[in-house]
C-alpha positions as CSV (number, residue, x, y, z in Angstrom):
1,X,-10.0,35.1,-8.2
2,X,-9.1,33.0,-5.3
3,X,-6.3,30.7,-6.0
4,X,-6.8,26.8,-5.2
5,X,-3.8,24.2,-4.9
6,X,-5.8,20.4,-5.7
7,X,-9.4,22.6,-5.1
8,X,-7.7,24.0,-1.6
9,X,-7.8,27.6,-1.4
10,X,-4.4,29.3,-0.3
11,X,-4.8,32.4,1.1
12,X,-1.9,35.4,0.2
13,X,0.0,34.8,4.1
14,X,0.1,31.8,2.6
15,X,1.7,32.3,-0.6
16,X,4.0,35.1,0.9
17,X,5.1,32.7,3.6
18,X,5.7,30.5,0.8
19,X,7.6,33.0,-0.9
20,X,9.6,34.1,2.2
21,X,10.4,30.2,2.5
22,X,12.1,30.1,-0.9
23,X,14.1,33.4,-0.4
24,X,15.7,30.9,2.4
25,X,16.4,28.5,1.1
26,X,13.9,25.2,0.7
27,X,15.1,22.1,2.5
28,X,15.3,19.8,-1.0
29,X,15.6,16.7,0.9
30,X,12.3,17.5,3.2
31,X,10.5,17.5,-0.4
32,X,8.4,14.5,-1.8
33,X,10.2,13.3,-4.9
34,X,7.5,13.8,-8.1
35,X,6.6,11.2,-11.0
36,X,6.8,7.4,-10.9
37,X,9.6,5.4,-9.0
38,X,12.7,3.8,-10.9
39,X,12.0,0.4,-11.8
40,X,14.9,-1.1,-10.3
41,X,18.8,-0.2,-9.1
42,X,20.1,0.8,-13.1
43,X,18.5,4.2,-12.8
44,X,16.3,5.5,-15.8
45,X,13.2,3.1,-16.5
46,X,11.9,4.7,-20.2
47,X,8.4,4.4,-21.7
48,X,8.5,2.1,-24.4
49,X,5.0,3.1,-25.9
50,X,3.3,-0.7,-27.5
51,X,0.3,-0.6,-30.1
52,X,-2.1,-4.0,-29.7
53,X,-5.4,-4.2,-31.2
54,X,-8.4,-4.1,-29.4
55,X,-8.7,-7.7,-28.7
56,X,-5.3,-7.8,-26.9
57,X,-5.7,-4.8,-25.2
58,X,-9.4,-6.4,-23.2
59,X,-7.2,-9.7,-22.3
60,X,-4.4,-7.7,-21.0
61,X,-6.9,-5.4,-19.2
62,X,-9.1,-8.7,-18.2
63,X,-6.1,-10.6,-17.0
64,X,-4.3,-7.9,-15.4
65,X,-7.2,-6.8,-13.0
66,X,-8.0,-10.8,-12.4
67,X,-4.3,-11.0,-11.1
68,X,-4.5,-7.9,-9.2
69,X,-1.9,-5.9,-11.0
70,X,-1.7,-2.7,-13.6
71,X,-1.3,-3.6,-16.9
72,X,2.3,-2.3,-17.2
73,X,3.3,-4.7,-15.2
74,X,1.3,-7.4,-16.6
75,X,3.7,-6.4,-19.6
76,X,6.9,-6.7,-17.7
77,X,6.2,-9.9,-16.4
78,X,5.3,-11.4,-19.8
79,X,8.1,-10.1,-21.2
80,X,10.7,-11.5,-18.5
81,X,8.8,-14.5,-19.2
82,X,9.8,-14.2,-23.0
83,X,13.0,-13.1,-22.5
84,X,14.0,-15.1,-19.3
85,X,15.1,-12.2,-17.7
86,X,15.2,-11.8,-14.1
């Protein structure tokens, strides 16, 4: 079975080299960070999971892709908005 890395194969050189590699040591800092960026300077940004009905959810969706922006941050914006937050 060959193994693939995002439908690359990687040949065994490469996965020993790999392995050799971590034996010394990776350079952390040379790595690409993984997952979303922080939402701002405070740190953590958690997922606050919302429930709308269908209806809401196709004007948020129609609205958010008319203004060019994913529908999470439609939902920040409106809520700033609400909350007069900055």
């Amino acid at each position: 079975m060959d193994e693939t890395i995002k439908g690359k194969s990687v040949t065994d050189d490469q996965i020993r080299a790999w392995q050799q590699q971590a034996r010394e040591g990776l350079d952390v800092e040379g790595l690409s960070r993984r997952g979303r960026p922080r939402l701002g300077k405070a740190g953590e940004s958690p997922v606050i999971p919302v429930r709308m009905d269908a209806e809401l959810l196709e004007a948020l969706t129609k609205r958010a892709e008319r203004d060019g922006v994913s529908r999470s941050a439609a939902i920040r914006d409106a809520v700033r908005a609400w909350t007069h937050a900055a």
